[in-house]
C-alpha positions, -999 to 999 in steps of 0.1 A, spaced: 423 -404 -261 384 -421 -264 370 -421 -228 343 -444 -229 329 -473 -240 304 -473 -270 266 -482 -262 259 -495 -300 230 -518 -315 227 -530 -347 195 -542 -376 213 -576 -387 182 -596 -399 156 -607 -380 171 -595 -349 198 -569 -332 231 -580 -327 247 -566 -295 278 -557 -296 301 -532 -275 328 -509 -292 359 -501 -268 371 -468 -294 360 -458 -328 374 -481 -363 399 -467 -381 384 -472 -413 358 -451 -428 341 -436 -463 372 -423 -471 405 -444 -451 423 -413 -451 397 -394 -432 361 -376 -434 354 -367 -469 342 -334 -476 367 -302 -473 365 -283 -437 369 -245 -438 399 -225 -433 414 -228 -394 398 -208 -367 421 -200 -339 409 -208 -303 426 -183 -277 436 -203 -241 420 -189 -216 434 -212 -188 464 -239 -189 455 -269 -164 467 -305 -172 436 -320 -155 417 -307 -182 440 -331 -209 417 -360 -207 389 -352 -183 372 -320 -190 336 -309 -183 321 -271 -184 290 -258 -162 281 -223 -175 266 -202 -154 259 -169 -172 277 -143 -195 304 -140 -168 308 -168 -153 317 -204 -161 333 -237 -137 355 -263 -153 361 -296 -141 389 -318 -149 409 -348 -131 445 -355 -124 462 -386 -113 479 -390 -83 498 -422 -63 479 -451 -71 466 -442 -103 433 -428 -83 420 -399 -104 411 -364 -81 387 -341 -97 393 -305 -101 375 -273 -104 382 -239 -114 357 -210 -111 357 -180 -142 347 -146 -123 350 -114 -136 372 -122 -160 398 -148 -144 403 -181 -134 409 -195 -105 413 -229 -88 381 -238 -62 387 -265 -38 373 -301 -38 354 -318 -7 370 -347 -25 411 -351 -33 402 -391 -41 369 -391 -55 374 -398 -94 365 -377 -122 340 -357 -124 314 -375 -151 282 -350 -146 280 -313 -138 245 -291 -137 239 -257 -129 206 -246 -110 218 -212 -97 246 -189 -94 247 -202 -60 236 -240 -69 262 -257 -90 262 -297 -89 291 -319 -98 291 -357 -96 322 -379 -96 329 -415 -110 342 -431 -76 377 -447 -70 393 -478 -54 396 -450 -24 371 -435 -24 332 -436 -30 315 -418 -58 306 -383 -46 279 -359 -52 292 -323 -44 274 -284 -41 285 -254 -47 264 -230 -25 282 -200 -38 310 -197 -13 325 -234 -10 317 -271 -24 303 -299 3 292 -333 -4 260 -334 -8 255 -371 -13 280 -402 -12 270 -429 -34 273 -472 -30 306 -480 -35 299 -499 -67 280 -472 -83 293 -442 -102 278 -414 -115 272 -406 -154 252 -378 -157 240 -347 -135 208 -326 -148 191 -292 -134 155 -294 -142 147 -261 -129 154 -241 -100 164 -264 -67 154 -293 -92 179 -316 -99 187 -352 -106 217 -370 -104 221 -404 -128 240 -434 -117 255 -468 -125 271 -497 -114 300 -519 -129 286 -537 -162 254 -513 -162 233 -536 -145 215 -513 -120 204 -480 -129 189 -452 -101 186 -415 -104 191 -394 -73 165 -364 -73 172 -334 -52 144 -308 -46 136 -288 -16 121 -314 0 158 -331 1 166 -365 -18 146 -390 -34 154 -424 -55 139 -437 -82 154 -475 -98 152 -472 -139 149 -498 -161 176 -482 -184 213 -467 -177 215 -428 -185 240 -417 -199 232 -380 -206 199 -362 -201 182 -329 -214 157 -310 -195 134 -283 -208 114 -281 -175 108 -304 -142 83 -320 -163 101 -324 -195 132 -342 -197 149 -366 -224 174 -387 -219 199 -413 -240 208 -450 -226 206 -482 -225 187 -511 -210 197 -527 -174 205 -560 -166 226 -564 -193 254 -579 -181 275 -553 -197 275 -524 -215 263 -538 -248 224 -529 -259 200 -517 -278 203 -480 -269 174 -465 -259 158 -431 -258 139 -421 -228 111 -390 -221 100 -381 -180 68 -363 -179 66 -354 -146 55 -380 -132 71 -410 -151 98 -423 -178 90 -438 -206 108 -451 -234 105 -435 -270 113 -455 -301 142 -442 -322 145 -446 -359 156 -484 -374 190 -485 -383 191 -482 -418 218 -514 -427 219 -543 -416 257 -538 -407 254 -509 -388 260 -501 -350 247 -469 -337 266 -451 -303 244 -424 -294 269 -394 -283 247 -365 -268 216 -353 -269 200 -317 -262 161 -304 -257 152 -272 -272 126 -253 -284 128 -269 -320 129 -302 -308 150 -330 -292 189 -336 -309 206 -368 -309 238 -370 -320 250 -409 -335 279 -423 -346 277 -457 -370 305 -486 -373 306 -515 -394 301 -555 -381 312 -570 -407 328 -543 -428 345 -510 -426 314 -484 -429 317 -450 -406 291 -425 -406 282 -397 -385 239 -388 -381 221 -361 -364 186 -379 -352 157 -349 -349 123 -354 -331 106 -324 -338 80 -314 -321 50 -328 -335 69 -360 -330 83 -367 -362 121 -382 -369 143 -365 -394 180 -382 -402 207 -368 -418 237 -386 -423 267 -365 -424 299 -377 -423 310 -358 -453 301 -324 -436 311 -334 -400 333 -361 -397 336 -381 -367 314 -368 -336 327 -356 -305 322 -389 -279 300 -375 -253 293 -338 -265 255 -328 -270 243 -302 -293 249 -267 -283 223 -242 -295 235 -212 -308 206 -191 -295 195 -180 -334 174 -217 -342 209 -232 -351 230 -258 -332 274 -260 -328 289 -293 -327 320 -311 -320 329 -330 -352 366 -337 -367 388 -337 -394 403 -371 -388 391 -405 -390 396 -414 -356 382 -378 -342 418 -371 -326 418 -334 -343 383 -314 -332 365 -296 -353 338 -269 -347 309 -280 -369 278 -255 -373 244 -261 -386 220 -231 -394 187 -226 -385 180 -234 -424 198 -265 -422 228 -257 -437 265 -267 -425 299 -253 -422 328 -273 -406 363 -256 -398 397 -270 -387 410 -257 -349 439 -240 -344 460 -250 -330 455 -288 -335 431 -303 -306 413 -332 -288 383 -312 -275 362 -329 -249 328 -304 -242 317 -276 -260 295 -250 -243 282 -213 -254 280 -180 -231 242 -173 -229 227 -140 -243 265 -141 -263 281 -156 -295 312 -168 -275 320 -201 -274 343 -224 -247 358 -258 -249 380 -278 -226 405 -307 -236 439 -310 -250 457 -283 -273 492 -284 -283 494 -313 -261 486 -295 -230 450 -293 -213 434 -259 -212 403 -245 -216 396 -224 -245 376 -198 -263 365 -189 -294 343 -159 -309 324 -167 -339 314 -144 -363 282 -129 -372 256 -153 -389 226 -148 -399 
């Protein structure tokens, strides 16, 4: 199941077309799904069987041992309840909430061991919630507006970290920044809906404009230096049928990595591109739906920690069956079918380690998974 509506623009003559997608087309390249052979199947091993992880899922690593994973499960009323579960010396276990009513959980950051951040989405019930782990139990930290919601949560640094939010049809945007000093607010002129941070003075982050009226615009592309945001311009669509979603986007050493998926207006076209800005601040597209397939909605680049980057991608049309995509530090790329069949939703790597996670649904169940790649150079 697609969670979110698409943040799209689109080059059609003179002038963008604005247009929102509810879920991806069903047509593409090739009807029948992503052309291009994936590898053999690569078995992922369940490491921990939790329905709220079916649809919802979210992963905050902390360090070689030790992960969180958020999910949400229904309850009367249709109100979603977030849930957490701590990995500790090797095994999982269910943390409690401050908040049984208080949505999904849409943005999680990790500043610390002891300084784990999780925002929620809000319910009819229940304001959205900012929570903190302080390394023995979660506590609010922040309760939102009852119309907004969050959408993304960012660690900057040490005790630095900011907290994005929304309200219904994107028409405010404010991010929440909490440093030592406590909380301060700042009102943007766009909606984030992820961000990447290098450093307190270096953080990227994909959106859209505010004021909209809903959540239909150009996407945008935004940089903080410190001291202020600015916008950056992205590459021109390259047809003048196309509408671009960006999907994630990740910082590193080699550059900022957007990952975009393309529709059709007027006709069926699918494609899949990874935008580069490298770091002399030059744009480099490759359009790969051949190699990848459909991205995953919502998943940034995960660096491998050799100059290369993983990806969610698929081997379906519709991105229903997750793949695990791989691009070397060369530029190179290898795709592979998961087995058994599943709907990932977040992808995240161990640090100083090879071994990957993922949360979502697998044999129709939701768990969170893991996977050891081999050796590459």
């Amino acid at each position: 199941m697609k969670r979110r509506q698409q943040t799209i623009w689109c080059a059609a003559s003179a002038a963008a077309a604005l247009v929102t997608a509810a879920g991806p087309a069903v047509a593409g390249p090739a009807a029948a799904g992503p052309a291009g052979a994936a590898s053999g199947a690569i078995t992922w091993r369940p490491v921990l069987n939790a329905p709220s992880m079916r649809f919802f899922g979210h992963l905050a690593v902390v360090d070689r041992d030790s992960a969180w994973a958020f999910g949400g499960v229904t309850v009367a009323g249709g109100t979603v309840a977030p849930t957490a579960f701590r990995w500790e010396r090797g095994r999982w276990q269910r943390v409690a909430f401050p908040a049984p009513r208080g949505g999904p959980v849409n943005g999680v950051a990790v500043a610390s061991a002891k300084d784990v951040w999780a925002g929620t989405g809000g319910s009819p019930s229940s304001p959205a919630l900012v929570m903190r782990w302080n390394g023995g139990r979660w506590d609010v930290a922040k309760r939102l507006p009852r119309s907004a919601f969050v959408t993304d949560v960012e660690a900057a640094g040490p005790g630095d970290v900011w907290t994005f939010t929304s309200t219904a049809a994107g028409r405010t945007s404010v991010a929440w920044r909490h440093t030592s000093r406590g909380w301060s607010k700042a009102v943007l002129p766009f909606n984030v809906l992820q961000a990447s941070a290098r450093s307190p003075r270096d953080m990227w982050a994909i959106g859209f404009a505010t004021g909209t009226g809903g959540f239909s615009s150009r996407p945008i592309l935004a940089h903080y230096d410190g001291r202020t945001w600015r916008t950056v311009p992205l590459p021109e669509p390259a047809g003048p049928d196309e509408l671009h979603a960006l999907m994630g986007v990740t910082a590193d050493a080699r550059g900022v990595w957007i990952t975009d998926s393309v529709n059709g207006v007027r006709r069926p076209v699918t494609d899949s591109v990874l935008l580069h800005l490298d770091p002399k601040g030059r744009w480099h597209t490759e359009r790969l739906w051949s190699k990848v397939g459909r991205w995953g909605e919502d998943v940034p680049p995960v660096p491998d920690g050799k100059g290369g980057l993983w990806f969610l991608g698929s081997t379906d049309v519709n991105g229903y069956e997750s793949a695990l995509v791989h691009r070397s530090s060369t530029g190179s790329w290898t795709r592979s079918k998961i087995s058994p069949v599943a709907e990932l939703r977040t992808l995240a790597r161990l640090p100083g380690t090879t071994r990957l996670l993922a949360a979502g649904e697998s044999a129709r169940r939701g768990a969170v998974l893991t996977y050891q790649p081999p050796n590459r150079p």
